[in-house]
N, C-alpha and C positions, 0 to 999 in steps of 0.2 A: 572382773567376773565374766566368763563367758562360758556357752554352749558349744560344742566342738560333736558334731554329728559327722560320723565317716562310712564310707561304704555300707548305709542302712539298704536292708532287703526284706519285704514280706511279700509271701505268695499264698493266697486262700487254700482253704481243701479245694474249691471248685474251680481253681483254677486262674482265679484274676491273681494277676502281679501288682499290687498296692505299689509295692514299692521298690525303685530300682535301682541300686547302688546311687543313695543318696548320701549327699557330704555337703553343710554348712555350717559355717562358724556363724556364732549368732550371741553378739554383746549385748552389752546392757543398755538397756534402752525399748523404743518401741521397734520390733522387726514385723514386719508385714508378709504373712505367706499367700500370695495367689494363685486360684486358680478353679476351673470350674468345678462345678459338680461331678463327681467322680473321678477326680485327677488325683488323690491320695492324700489331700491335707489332712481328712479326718484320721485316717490311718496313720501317720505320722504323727499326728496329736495325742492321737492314745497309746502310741510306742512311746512316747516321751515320757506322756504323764502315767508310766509304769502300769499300762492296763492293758495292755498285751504284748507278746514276745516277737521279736524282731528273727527271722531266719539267721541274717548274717549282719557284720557289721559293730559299728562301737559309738557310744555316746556317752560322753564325758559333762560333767558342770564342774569348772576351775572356777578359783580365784576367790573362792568364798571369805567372808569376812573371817571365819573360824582358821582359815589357811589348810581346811579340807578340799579333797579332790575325787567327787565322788562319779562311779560307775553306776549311771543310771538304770541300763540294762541288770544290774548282779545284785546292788544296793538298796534296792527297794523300798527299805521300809526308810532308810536314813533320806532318799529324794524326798519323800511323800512330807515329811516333817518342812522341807524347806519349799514344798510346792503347794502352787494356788491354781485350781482348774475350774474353768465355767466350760460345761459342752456344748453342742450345739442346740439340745434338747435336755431340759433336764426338769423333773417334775417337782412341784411344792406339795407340802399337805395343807390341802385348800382352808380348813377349819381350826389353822396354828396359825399364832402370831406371828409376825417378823421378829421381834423381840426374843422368845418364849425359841422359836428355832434355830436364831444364831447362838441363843445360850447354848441349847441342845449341841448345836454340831462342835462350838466351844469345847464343850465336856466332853465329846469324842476325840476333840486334838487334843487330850490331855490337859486343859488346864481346868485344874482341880478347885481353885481358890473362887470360892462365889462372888466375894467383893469386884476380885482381879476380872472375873468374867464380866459383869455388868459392866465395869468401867470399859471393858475391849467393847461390849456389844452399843451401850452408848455411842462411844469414839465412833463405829461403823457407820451406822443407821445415820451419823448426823453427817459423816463424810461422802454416802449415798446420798443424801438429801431425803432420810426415808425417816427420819426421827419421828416426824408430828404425825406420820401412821404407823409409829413400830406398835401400838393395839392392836393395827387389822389386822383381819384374819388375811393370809395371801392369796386365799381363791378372790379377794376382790382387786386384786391389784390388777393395774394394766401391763401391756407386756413390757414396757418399758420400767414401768417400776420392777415388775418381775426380773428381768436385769440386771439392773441396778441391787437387787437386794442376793441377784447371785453374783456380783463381783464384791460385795459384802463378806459374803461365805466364802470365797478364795482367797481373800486379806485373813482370814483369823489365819494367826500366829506368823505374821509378818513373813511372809513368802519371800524366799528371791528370785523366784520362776514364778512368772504368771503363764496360762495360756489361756484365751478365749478365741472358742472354736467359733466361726458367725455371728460374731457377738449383736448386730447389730440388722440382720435381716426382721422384716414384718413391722420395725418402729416407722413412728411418724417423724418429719424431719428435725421437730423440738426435742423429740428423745435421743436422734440418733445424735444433735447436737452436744446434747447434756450429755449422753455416753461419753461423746468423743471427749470431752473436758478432763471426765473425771481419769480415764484410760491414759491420757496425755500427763495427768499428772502422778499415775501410780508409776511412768513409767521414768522420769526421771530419775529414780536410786535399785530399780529392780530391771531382771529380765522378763519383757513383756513380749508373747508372742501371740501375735493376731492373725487368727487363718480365717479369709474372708474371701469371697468372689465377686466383692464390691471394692470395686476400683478406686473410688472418691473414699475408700475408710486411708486404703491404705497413703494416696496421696496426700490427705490432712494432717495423717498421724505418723508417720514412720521415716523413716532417717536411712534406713536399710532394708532390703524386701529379696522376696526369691518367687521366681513363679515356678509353678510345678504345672507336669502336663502327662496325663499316663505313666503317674508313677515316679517321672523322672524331675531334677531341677533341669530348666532351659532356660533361665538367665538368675542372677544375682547381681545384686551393689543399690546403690544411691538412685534411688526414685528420680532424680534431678540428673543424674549421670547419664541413665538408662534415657530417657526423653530427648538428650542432646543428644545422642549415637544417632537419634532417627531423625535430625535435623537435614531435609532436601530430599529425603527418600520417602514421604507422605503425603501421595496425590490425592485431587477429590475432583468428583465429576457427578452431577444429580440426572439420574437416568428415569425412562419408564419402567415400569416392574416388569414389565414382561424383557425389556433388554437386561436385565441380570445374569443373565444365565450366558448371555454371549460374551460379555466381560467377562466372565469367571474364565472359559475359555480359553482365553486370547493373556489377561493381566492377573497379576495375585492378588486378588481381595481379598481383602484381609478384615473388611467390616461393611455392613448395610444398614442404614436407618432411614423410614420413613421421614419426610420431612416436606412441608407445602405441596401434598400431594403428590410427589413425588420420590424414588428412593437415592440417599446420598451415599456413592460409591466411596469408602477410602480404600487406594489401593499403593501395596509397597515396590519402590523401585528405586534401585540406585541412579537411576538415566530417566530424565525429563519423558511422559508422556503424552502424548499427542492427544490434544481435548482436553485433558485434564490439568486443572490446578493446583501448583505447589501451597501447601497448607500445613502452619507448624507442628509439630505434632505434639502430643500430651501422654500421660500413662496408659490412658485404655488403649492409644496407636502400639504404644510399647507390649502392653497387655495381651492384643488381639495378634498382632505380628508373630508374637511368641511362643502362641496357641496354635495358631494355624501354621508354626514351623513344625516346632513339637508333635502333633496328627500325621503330618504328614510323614515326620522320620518313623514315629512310634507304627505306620501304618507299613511302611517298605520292610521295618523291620518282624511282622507277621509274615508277611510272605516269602 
């Protein structure tokens, strides 16, 4: 079973380019989309998850166990039946149960049977870990549970697309852990996509990743593949803040962090620099590299 997204395009009334001839194949498993705020993930997410219309382009989901092959873009109603969406924001009725609103949204997926729903809404809540407060009402849940009780509602009726847009921004790191667990194990027999701009989700979780950058993809493959391509080309050098701006200058930084009063330069290069320290690199090097290529072409190509 996979995702086959090809030449994807949107362009607002006002003008931004969401999205710019995008193309990934995306298997079963956990895929990771990065990339910052305002880079297109969201827009991509809602094309997918049949909630807005795509300019140009095609998106396919093969392989299904039914031996259907369906057009995302034209199909509409038959995607929506095999998909499970959490968005980045999405609101509870504060004064419903957990319980009482998975039923509810149950009996808008169509499943008519009272018995058959409590046993699904059961099954949930105990595989969120929300069972012994499916009483509360949701306005008392924390955001974490809040979560949790919305990857709940994108499991009724066994999805084989997941998508969770920032699944994991504003939790504490117990929550983001227990996310990461339960997310790790829906993704085992489904397609799961996580579109996140936190770096640490995708290196815990994902097997396969794409960073996106104004619109565009600017790398694809293996979390682990991608890290070794930047093996010898990730220098470091801790400067005064006020010499920042001279390095930028002169070397491509590519990232700055504060650190013992001082800020820590990484900067990309295929040839040894002078001062600076060879230092392994990891995804956010891959991350930040990627971003600061992507700006840069996305900017030459404005003008």
């Amino acid at each position: 079973m996979q995702l086959e997204i090809n030449g994807l395009s949107k362009t607002y009334s006002n003008g931004v380019r969401a999205l710019q001839h995008v193309s990934l194949t995306i298997k079963q498993g956990m895929f990771g989309l990065l990339g910052p705020n305002g880079a297109g993930k969201s827009s991509l997410m809602r094309t997918i998850s049949t909630l807005q219309e795509a300019d140009s382009g095609s998106i396919r989901l093969t392989g299904l166990p039914s031996g259907d092959e369906l057009n995302v873009l034209t199909q509409k109603d038959a995607v929506r039946r095999v998909l499970g969406y959490l968005p980045q924001e999405f609101g509870v009725y504060p004064r419903v149960t957990a319980e009482a609103m998975l039923d509810h949204i149950a009996s808008l997926k169509g499943i008519a049977n009272g018995s058959e729903r409590k046993e699904l809404v059961q099954g949930l809540l105990q595989k969120v870990n929300l069972y012994d407060v499916r009483k509360k009402n949701l306005g008392t849940y924390s955001g974490g549970m809040k979560q949790r009780f919305g990857i709940a509602q994108a499991l009724i009726g066994s999805p084989r697309l997941i998508i969770v847009d920032e699944p994991t921004a504003g939790l504490d790191p117990a929550e983001r852990n227990r996310f990461h667990n339960l997310l790790a194990e829906i993704g085992e027999n489904t397609i799961v996509i996580l579109s996140t701009h936190i770096v640490e989700d995708v290196t815990n979780l994902c097997s396969d990743m794409a960073i996106i950058c104004l619109g565009e993809v600017v790398a694809t493959g293996n979390p682990n593949e991608l890290v070794k391509d930047l093996n010898g080309k990730i220098w470091q050098k801790s400067v005064e803040k006020a010499e920042i701006e001279t390095y930028r200058q002169s070397h491509r930084i590519i990232s700055t962090q504060l650190k013992g009063g001082k800020t820590r330069l990484h900067a990309y290069s295929d040839v040894p620099l002078t001062d600076f320290d060879s230092v392994a690199p990891d995804l956010e090097d891959v991350y930040f590299a990627k971003i600061s290529e992507g700006t840069v072409v996305g900017a030459r190509s404005e003008e």
